[in-house]
KOLLOKOL-939769 format. One line per field, with one value per residue (C-alpha): residue number from 0; residue in one letter; z, x, y. Coordinates in steps of 0.001 Angstrom, whole numbers, plus 524288, in hexadecimal, padded with zeros to 5 digits. Example, Ala and Ser with C-alpha at 12.3 -4.5 7.8 and 13.67 -1.06 7.14 Angstrom:
# residues 2
marvex (0_1) .
semar (A_S) .
Z (81E78_81BE4) .
X (8300C_83566) .
Y (7EE6C_7FBDC) .
//
This chain:
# residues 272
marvex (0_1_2_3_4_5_6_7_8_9_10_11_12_13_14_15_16_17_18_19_20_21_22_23_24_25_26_27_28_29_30_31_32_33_34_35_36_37_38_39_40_41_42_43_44_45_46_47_48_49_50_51_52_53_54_55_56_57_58_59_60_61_62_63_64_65_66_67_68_69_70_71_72_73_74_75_76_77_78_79_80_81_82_83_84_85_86_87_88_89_90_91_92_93_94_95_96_97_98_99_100_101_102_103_104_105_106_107_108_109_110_111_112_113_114_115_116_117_118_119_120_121_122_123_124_125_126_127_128_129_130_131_132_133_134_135_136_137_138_139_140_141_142_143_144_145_146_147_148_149_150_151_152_153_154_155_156_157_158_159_160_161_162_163_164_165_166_167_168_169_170_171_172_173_174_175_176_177_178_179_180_181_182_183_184_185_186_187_188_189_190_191_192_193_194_195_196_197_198_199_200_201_202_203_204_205_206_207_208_209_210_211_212_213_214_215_216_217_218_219_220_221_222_223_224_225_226_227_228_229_230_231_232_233_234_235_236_237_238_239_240_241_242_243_244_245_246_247_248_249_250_251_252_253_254_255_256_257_258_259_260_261_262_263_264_265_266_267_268_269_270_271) .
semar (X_X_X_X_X_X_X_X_X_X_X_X_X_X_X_X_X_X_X_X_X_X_X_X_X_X_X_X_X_X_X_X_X_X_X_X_X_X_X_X_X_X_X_X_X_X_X_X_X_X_X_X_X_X_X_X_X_X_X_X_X_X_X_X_X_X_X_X_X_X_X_X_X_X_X_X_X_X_X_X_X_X_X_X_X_X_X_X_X_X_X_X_X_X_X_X_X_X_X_X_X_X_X_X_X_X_X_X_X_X_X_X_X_X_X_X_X_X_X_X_X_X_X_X_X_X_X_X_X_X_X_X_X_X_X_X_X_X_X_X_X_X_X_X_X_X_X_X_X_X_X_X_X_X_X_X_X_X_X_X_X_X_X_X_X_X_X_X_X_X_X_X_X_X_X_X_X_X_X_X_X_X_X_X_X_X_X_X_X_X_X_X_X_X_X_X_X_X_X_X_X_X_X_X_X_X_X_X_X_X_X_X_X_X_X_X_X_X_X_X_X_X_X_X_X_X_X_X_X_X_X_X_X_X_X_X_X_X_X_X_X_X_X_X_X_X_X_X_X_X_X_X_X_X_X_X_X_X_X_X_X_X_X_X_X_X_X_X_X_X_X_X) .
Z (8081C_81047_80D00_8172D_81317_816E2_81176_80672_800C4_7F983_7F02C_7EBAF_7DF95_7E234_7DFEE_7D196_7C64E_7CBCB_7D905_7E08B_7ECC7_7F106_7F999_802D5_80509_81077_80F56_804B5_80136_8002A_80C6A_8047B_80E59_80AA1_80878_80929_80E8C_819BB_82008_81556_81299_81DB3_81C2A_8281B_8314B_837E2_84202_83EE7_8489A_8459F_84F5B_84B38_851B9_85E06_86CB6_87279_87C52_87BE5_87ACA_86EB7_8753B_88280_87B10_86F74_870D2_867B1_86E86_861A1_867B5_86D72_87597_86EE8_86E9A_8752D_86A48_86838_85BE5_856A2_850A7_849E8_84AC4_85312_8511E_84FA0_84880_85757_85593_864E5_86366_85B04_8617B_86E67_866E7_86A7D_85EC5_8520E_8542F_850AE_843D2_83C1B_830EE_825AC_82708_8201E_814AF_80AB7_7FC67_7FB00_80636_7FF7F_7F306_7FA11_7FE58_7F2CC_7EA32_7F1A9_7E770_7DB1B_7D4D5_7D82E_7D1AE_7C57D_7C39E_7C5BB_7BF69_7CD2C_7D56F_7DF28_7E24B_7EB84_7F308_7FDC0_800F2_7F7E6_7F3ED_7EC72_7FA4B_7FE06_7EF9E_7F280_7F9EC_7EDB9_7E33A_7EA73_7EAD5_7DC50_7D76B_7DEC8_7DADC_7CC8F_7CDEA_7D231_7C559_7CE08_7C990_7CFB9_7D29E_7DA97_7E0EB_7E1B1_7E4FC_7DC25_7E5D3_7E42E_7DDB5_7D14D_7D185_7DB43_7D127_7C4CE_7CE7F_7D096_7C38B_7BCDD_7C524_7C5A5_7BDEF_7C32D_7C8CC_7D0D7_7D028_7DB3B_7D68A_7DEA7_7D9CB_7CFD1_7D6FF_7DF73_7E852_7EC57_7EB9E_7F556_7FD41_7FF54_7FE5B_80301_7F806_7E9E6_7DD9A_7D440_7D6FC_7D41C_7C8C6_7C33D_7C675_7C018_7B42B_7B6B0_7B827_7AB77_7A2F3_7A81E_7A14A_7B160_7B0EE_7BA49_7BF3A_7C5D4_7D30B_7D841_7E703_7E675_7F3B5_7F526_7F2D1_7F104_7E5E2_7DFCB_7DA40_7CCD7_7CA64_7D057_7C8B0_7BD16_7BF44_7C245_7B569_7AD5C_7B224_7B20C_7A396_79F83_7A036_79972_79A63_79A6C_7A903_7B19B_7BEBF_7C882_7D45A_7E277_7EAEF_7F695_8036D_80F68_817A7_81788_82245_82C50_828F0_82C13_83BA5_83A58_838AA_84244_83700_8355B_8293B_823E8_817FC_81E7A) .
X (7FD6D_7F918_7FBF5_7FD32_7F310_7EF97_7E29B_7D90B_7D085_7C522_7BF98_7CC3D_7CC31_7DB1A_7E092_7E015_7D4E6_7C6CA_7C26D_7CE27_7CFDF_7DE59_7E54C_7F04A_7FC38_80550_8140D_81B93_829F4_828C6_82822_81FF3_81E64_812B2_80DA9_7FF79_7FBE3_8080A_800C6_805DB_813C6_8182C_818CB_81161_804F6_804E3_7FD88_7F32C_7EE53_7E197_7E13D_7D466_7D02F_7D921_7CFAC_7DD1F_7DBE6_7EC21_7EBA9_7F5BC_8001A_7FEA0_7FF1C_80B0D_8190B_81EF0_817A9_81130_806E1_8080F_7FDB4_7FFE4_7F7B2_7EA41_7EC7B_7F285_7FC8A_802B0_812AB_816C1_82500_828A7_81B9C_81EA1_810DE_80E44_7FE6B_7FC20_7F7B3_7ED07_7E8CD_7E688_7DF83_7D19B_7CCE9_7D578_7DCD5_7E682_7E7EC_7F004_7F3AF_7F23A_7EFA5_7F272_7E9D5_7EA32_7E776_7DA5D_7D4DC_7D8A7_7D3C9_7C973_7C5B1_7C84F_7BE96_7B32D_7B3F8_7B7E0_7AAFF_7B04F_7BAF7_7B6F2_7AD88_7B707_7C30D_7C943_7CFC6_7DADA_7E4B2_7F06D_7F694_7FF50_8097D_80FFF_806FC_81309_81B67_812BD_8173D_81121_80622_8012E_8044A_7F992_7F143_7F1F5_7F304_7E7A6_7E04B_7E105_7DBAA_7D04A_7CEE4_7D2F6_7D952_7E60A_7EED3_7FAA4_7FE9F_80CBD_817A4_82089_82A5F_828D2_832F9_8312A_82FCD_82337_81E76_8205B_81960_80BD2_80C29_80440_7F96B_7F8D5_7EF9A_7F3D4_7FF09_7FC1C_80B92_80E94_81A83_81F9E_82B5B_833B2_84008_844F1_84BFD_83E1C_83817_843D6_84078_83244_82E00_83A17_83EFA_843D0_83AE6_84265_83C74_82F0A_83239_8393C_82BF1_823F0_82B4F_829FC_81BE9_81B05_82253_81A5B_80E73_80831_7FE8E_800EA_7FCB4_80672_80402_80B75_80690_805E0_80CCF_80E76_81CFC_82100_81BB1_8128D_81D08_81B7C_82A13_82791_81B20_81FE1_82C7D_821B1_81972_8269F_829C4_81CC8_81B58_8271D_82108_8141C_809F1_7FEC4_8045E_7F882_7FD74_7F532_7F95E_7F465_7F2D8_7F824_7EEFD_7EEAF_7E7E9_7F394_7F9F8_7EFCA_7F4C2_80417_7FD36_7F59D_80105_8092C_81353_817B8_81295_81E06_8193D_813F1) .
Y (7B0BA_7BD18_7CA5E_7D63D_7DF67_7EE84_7F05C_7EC71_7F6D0_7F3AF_7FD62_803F7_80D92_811F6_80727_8036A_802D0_80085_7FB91_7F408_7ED9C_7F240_7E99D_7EEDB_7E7E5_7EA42_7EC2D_7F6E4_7F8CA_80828_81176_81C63_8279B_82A51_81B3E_81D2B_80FC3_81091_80306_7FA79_7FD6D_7F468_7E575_7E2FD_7E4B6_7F0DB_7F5E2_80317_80CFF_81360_81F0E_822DA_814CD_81641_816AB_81A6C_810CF_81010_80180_801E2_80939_7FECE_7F2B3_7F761_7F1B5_7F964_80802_80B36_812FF_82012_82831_83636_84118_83916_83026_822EC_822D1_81840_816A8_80B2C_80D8B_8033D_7F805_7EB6F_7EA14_7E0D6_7E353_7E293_7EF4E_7EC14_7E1E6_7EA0D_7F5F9_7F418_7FCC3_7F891_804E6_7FC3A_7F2E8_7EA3B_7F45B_7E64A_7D7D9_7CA30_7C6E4_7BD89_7BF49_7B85D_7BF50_7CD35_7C7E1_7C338_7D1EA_7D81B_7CFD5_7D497_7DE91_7D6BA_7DEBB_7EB57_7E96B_7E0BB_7EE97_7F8B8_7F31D_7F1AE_7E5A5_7E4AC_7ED53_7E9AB_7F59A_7F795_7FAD6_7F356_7E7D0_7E0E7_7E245_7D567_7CFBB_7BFCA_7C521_7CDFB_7C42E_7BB23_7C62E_7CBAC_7BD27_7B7AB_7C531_7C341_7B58A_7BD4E_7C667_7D17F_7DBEB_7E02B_7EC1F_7EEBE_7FAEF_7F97C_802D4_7FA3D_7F8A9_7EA8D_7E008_7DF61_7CF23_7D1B4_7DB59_7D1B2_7C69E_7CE43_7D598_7CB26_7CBE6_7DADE_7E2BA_7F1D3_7F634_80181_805C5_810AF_819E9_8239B_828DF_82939_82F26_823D6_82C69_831A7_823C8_82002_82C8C_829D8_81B8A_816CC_80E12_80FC1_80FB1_80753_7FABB_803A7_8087F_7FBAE_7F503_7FD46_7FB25_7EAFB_7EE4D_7F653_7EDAD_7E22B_7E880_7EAEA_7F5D4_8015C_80C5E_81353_81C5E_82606_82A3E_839BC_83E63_84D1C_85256_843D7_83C8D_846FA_84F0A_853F1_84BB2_8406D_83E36_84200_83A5E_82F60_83145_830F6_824F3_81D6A_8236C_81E04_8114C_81615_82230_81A14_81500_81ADD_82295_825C9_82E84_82B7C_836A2_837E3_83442_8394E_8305C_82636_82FB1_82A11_81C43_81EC5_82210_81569_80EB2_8163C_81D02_82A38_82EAD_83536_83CE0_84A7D) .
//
């Protein structure tokens, strides 16, 4: 079984206790304006553009079917509005300009990477962490990964949105250790508004994962004038300390530098 995959990032500290290895898995449910890894939420390759790497030698915009590439402004610029993800224009750039955004890996061969640091982590507490996206959205894929990972005394931690079914979340709880458990809202109107979906299903789950005895650490993604109002985080707090107040919460500033990666994948990035 192969898995489409957007990155794996050795020496993480972000990502859970210790030093991790965080794995990112293409494909999400949510349309979060201001997703900070915009590569993944789609359930397929996609094609990159790294300007900074571009000769301008034009060869893109000769070669594209769909005219994805536009000479503006002495520069070449890329739009992915109407790719069919076709590739020929990678394989014509002569300076990899142009990349496949993920690729097809199977489980042993990440596991494979990630033990190269099996001391690291046996020292600092750490292990794997599987990201996305949503890492549950490829539900057989990760169960290979999480159960074949425990076989190898690693430990594990998901960061999931929750917007998951809740028989996919009851399949992999076993072989989770942390639940790295991203909430964004409490109003669902505003949840609707701004990832695109509703938040019941979240909530519900967290209350599956709760009752289930799952540790979790909930995180709530601070975005100016969205999330990071004084009522939404306390409307937040109320609800996660409803559960219990020994339920740790960590907030995750917001990062500019995923702007550059909406060009790079030729979106609009829509939160100004």
């Amino acid at each position: 079984m192969n898995g489409l995959i957007t990155n794996i990032q050795r020496f993480s500290v972000h990502d859970g206790p210790g030093i991790r290895t965080t794995v990112f898995l293409k494909g999400c449910p949510l349309s979060c304006i201001w997703c900070q890894n915009p590569e993944t939420i789609s359930g397929y390759p996609e094609i990159l553009f790294f300007q900074n790497r571009c000769i301008k030698c034009k060869k893109c915009i000769e070669v594209c079917p769909d005219n994805c590439f536009s000479w503006d402004n002495e520069r070449i610029t890329f739009s992915s509005d109407y790719c069919n993800q076709c590739g020929v224009c990678i394989d014509n750039c002569p300076t990899g300009t142009l990349t496949w955004s993920s690729s097809y890996r199977s489980a042993d061969d990440i596991l494979d990477e990630a033990m190269k640091d099996k001391l690291y982590y046996d020292i600092s507490g750490g292990g794997i962490t599987f990201s996305g996206g949503e890492p549950l959205h490829q539900t057989d894929f990760l169960h290979d990964l999480v159960s074949k990972s425990k076989t190898l005394n690693l430990q594990v931690a998901i960061d999931t949105s929750g917007y998951i079914a809740p028989e996919a979340l009851i399949k992999i709880m076993p072989f989770i250790d942390l639940f790295l458990y991203d909430i964004k809202f409490i109003d669902n109107d505003l949840h609707r508004k701004y990832t695109g979906k509703s938040n019941d299903i979240i909530l519900a789950n967290f209350r599956k994962l709760y009752e289930a005895g799952g540790r979790v650490i909930v995180r709530i993604p601070l975005i100016p004038g969205i999330t990071d109002t004084q009522k939404n985080l306390s409307q937040i707090n109320c609800f996660v300390e409803s559960f219990s107040n020994k339920i740790e919460i960590n907030y995750i500033p917001f990062n500019k530098l995923a702007v550059e990666k909406y060009s790079m994948i030729g979106k609009e990035y829509k939160l100004t």
